[in-house]
N, C-alpha and C positions, 0 to 999 in steps of 0.2 A: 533242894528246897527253894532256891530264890527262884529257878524257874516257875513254882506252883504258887507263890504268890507273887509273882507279874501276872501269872494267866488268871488266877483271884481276882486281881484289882481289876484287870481287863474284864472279869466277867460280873462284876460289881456296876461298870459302866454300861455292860450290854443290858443289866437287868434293872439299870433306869435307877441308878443310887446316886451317879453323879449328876444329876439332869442340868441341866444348858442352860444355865443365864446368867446373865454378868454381872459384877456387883450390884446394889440397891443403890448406890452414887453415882454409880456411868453412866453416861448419856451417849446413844449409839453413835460411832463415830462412819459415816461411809456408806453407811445400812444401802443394798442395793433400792432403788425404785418400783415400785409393782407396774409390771407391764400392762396395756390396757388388755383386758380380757374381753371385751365385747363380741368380738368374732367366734372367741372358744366358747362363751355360753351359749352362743348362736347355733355352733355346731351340736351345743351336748344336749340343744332342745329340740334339733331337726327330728321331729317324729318318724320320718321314712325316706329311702334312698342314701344315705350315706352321706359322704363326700364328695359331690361332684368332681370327675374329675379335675376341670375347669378351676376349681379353686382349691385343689390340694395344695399345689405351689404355697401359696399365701400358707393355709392351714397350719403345714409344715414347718414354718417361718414364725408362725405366732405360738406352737407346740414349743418350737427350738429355744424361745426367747422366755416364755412361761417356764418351763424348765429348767433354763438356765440362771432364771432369779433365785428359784428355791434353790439351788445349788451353791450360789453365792451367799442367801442366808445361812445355808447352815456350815459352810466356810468361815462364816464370819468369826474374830474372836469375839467378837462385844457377845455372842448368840453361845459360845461353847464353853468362854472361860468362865461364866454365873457357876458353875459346880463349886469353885472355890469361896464362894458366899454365900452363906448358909442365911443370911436376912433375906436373899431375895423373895419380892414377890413373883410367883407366875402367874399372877392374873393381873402384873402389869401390863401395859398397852406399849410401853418405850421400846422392850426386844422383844423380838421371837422369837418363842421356843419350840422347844420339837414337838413336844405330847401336845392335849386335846385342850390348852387352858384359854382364854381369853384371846388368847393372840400368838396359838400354838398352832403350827408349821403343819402337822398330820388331819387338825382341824380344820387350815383353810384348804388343803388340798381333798377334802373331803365334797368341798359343794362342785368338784368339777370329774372326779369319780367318780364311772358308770359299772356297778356289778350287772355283769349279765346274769340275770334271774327273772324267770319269764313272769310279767306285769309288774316288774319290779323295779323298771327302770328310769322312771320316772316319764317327761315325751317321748324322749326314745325308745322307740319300740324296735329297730336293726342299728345297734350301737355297731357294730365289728368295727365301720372303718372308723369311729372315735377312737374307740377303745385300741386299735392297733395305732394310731399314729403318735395319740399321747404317750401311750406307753412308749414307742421306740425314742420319743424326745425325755422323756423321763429316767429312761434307761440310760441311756447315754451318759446324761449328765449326773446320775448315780455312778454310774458305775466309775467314771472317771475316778469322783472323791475316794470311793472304796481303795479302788487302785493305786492311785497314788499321792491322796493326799498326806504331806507329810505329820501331821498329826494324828493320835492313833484314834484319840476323841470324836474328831470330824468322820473317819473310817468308819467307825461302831454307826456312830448319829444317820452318815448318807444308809448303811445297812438297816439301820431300823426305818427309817423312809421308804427304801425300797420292799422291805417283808408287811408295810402296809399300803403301799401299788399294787401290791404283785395280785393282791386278788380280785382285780380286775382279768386275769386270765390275761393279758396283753403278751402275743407270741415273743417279743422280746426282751422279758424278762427269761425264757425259760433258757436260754443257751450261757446268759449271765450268770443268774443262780446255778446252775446245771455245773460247770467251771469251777464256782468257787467252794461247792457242797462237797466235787470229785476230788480237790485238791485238799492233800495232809498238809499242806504248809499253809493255809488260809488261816490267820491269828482267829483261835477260840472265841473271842468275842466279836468277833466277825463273823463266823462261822454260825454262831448261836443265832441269831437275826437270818441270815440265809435257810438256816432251817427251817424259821418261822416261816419265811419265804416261798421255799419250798412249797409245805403246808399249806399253804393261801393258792399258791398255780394249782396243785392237785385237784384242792376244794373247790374251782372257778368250772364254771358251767362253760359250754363252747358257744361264743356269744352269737356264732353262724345257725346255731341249731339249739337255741335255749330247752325246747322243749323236751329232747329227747337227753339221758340221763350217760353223758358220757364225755372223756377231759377234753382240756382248751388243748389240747395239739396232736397232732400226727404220733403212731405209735411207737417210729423211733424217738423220737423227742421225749416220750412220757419213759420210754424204756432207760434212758438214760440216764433220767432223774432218780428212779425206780433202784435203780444198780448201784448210784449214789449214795444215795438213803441209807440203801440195803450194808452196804461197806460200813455207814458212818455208827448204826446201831452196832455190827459186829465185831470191829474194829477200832480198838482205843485209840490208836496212832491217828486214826482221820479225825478224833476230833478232839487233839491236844497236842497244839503245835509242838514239832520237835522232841518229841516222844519216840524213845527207841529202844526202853527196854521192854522185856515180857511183861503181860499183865501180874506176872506173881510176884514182878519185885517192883511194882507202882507202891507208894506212896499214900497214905489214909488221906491228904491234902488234894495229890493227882485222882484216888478215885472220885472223892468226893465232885470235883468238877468235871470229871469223865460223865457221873449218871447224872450230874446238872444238865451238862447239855444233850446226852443223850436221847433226851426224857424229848427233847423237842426235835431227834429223829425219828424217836416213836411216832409222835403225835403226828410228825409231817408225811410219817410212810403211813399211819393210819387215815390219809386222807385218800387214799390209793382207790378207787370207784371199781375195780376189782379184783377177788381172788387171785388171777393170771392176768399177765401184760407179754406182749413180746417183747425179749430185749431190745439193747442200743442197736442190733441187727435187723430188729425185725422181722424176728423170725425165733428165735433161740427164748422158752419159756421163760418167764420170771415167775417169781411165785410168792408175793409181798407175804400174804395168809401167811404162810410158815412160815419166814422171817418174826411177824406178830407175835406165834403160837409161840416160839420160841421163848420171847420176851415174858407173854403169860404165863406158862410154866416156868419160869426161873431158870434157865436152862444154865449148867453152872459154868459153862463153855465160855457165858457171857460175865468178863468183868467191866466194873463192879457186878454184885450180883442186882438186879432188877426190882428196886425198891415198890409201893405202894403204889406210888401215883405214875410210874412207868407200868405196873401190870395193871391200871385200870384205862389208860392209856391205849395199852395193846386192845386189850377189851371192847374200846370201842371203838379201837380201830377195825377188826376182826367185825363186829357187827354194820360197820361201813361197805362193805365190799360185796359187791352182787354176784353171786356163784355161776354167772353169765357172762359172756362173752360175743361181740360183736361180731354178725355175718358180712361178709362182702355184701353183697345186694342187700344188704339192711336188716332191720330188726338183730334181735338175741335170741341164744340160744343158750340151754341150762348147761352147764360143765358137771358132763356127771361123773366126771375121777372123783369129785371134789366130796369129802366124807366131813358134811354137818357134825357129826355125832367127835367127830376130834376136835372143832371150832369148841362145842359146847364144852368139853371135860377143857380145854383150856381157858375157857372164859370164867369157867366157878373155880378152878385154880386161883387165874387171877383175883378175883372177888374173895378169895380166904388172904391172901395176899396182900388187896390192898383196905378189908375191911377191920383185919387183925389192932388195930390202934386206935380205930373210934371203936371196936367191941371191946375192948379193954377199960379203954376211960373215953366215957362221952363228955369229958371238955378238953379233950385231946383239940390242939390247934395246929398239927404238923402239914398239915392239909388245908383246901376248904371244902370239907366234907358233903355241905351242901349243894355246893356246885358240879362236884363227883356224879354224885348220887344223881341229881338230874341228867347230867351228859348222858349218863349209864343207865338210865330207866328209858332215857329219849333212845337214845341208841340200839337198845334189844329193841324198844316196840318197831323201831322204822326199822332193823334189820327182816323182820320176817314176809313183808314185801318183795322184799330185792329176789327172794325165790321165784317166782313168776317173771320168767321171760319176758311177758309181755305188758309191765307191769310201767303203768304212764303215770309220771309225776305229777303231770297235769291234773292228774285223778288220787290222790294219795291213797282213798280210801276206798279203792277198787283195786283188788287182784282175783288169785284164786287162791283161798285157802288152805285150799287143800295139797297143796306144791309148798307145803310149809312144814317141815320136817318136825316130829312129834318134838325129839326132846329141844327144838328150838323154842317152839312153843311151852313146852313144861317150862323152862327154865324162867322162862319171860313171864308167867302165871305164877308163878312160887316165890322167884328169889326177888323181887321185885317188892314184893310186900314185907319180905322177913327181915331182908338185908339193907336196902336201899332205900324204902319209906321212911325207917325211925332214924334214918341220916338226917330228914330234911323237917323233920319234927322240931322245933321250939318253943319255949314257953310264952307267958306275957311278954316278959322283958327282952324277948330275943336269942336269947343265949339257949341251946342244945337241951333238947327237954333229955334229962336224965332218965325220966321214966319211958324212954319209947329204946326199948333196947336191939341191937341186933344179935339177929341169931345166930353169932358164930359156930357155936356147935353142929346145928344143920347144917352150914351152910359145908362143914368139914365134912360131915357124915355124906353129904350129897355128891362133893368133889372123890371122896375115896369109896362110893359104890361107884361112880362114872368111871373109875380107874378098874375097879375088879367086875367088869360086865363080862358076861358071857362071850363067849368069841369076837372081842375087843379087834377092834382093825385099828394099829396106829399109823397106818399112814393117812394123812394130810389130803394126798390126790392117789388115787389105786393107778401103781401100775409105774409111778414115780418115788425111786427110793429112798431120794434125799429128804423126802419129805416126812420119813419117818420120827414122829416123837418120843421113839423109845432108842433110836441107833445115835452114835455120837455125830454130831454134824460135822462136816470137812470142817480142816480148818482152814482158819481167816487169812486172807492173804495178807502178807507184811503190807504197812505202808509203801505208797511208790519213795523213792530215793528226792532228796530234796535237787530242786535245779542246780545245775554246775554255775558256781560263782562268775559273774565275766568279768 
């Protein structure tokens, strides 16, 4: 028990309960200097050509020293020890905080973050070599804190900085994160943030090739992350430090922070851009979809069992993922192992799953239903695109239809209105219109004729057996052993 509430309190801190500022009577003692930025806005406005070579030197120099301020704020105590005074203001101007307040750490680092998203980048139109050098000066000096600074606060705090860097796609977050996702002994509320992390490199566009619809790194490097992920949903031990027994003699305390942070390996492997990845070989399939599917259907293999907003989670993850796959000489091609018709019967699983508690009582607040319900309406309608190989983001609203698999489309046309709509319904005042109800009962009646269909195929990809959703899955491999003491 004292182990499950240290990893509590720790995951109290990850989830932004302690936040960062010094009492309401201290006056910053030491607070580092803000470095002059003038060259780095210079660089983040250069509309085209990069970084000359000729002045990376400097560049690098003025990265290292930006970086290294924000690193000493959030070192600071005057910045970490405010959690123990509950008067503080955070829309004081005296310390920086970490969140997005007045004079919050993640909000000035915001005006010099560049997402790659094509016309979205403000002047810069070929950010890479920004976007890679701040990140490697960024990294650096996160990662240190992570590593070894001796407070567990400042740890958590540099992690939550870096899971809101990371989506910049910058190539040197991904071997950092990638490290501490694969490692069972990285403390849980470290770990939760890495996730996030995670999450955000997935979701980063290749800032080399905005246009075209696929991740910020080489496929070993995504495979790795991928295999990470994949461990951290399946496996309780990767993500609660010093966890050794079986999942059947955990703890109601150890579950319960087992699917806290799981929930944000779902969501980080739901950012997967698709069905199949080559492994950390490059070469050796991965197959993120069935890992999801699994999560969808409740699979009971998984402890905890896979609450609400983890099967809606899966859900859209599953509707993220383009059932295509990357040619050498370019463009995609469809994967046609890949059986739509299993995605579907596990996505309206999920959806009896995780709609089971607003159809019950619609002023249920276990959730925010409304935000649910939009991810997941947004998410089927962009899923039925991603069928069409040749399908340009540039153009959202050009594919070919007809490469959209009936009951993709059924599902998106039906369950969307019944289920999903009177989610986002409210009255005057705001509050959950009681009268727009969902239709649990279809929605169960829908999921158990998708189960008893006519010559049902439960595999996931034809022809791959692991991917079956009726056989039991291997099992999880034990945690690795902790490092030998020196």
């Amino acid at each position: 028990m004292p182990l499950a509430r240290t990893t509590a309190w720790t995951l109290f801190v990850a989830a932004g309960f302690a936040l960062f500022a010094p009492p309401a009577s201290a006056q910053p003692v030491g607070l580092p200097k803000k470095p002059d930025t003038a060259k780095i806005i210079e660089l983040r406005d250069t509309p085209r050509g990069g970084i000359p070579k000729t002045e990376l030197k400097v560049a690098r120099e003025k990265f290292a020293d930006f970086a290294k301020y924000f690193a000493e704020v959030i070192a600071h105590p005057d910045v970490w020890k405010a959690s123990l005074d509950p008067k503080f203001d955070p829309n004081s101007l005296l310390i920086p905080t970490i969140d997005h307040g007045n004079n919050g750490i993640l909000r000035e680092l915001d005006r010099f973050l560049i997402e790659p998203i094509p016309g979205k980048t403000g002047l810069n139109q070929e950010p890479a070599d920004y976007i890679r050098e701040l990140g490697a000066a960024l990294d650096a000096a996160l990662k240190d804190l992570i590593e070894k600074n001796p407070e567990m606060i400042v740890r958590v705090n540099a992690a939550r900085v870096l899971a809101h860097v990371a989506r910049t796609g910058a190539p040197a977050h991904f071997p950092t994160v990638t490290a501490a996702v694969a490692n069972a002994n990285t403390p849980t509320g470290i770990k939760n943030y890495m996730l996030q992390a995670a999450g955000a490199l997935l979701a980063a566009n290749d800032a080399n090739d905005m246009r075209v619809r696929k991740h910020a790194a080489d496929a070993k490097t995504i495979g790795a992350l991928v295999k990470a992920l994949e461990d951290c949903v399946t496996t309780p031990g990767m993500l609660y430090q010093g966890l050794a027994d079986k999942a059947e003699n955990l703890t109601p305390d150890q579950l319960a922070v087992i699917g806290y942070v799981r929930r944000q390996a779902v969501r980080a492997l739901g950012q997967v851009k698709f069905v199949t990845v080559p492994g950390p070989d490059g070469k050796t399939p991965l197959y993120p979809a069935f890992t999801l599917v699994r999560v969808a259907k409740g699979d009971p293999a998984l402890a905890p069992a896979p609450g609400p907003a983890e099967a809606a989670e899966a859900a859209i993850g599953l509707c993220n993922m383009a059932p295509v796959a990357e040619q050498l000489k370019g463009g995609f091609k469809a994967v046609r192992e890949y059986n739509a018709d299993v995605a579907v019967e596990a996505i309206t699983t999920a959806m009896v799953t995780f709609a089971g508690p607003r159809a019950a009582r619609a002023e249920d607040r276990s959730l925010p239903w409304r935000s649910y319900a939009v991810r997941l309406a947004e998410g089927m309608r962009n899923w039925r695109p991603l069928f069409d190989p040749d399908y340009d983001v540039m153009q959202p609203t050009k594919y070919d239809a007809k490469l959209i698999p009936a009951p993709v489309e059924d599902m998106y046309r039906e369950l969307v209105p019944k289920v999903l709509a009177p989610m986002d319904k409210v009255d005057f005042s705001g509050k959950p219109d009681i009268g727009a109800k969902v239709d649990l009962p279809w929605l169960q009646k829908r999921a158990a004729d998708l189960r008893a269909r006519p010559k049902r195929n439960t595999l996931l990809f034809t022809g791959v057996a692991t991917t079956n959703i009726e056989s039991p899955p291997p099992a999880a491999p034990p945690p690795p052993p902790p490092p030998p003491k020196k």
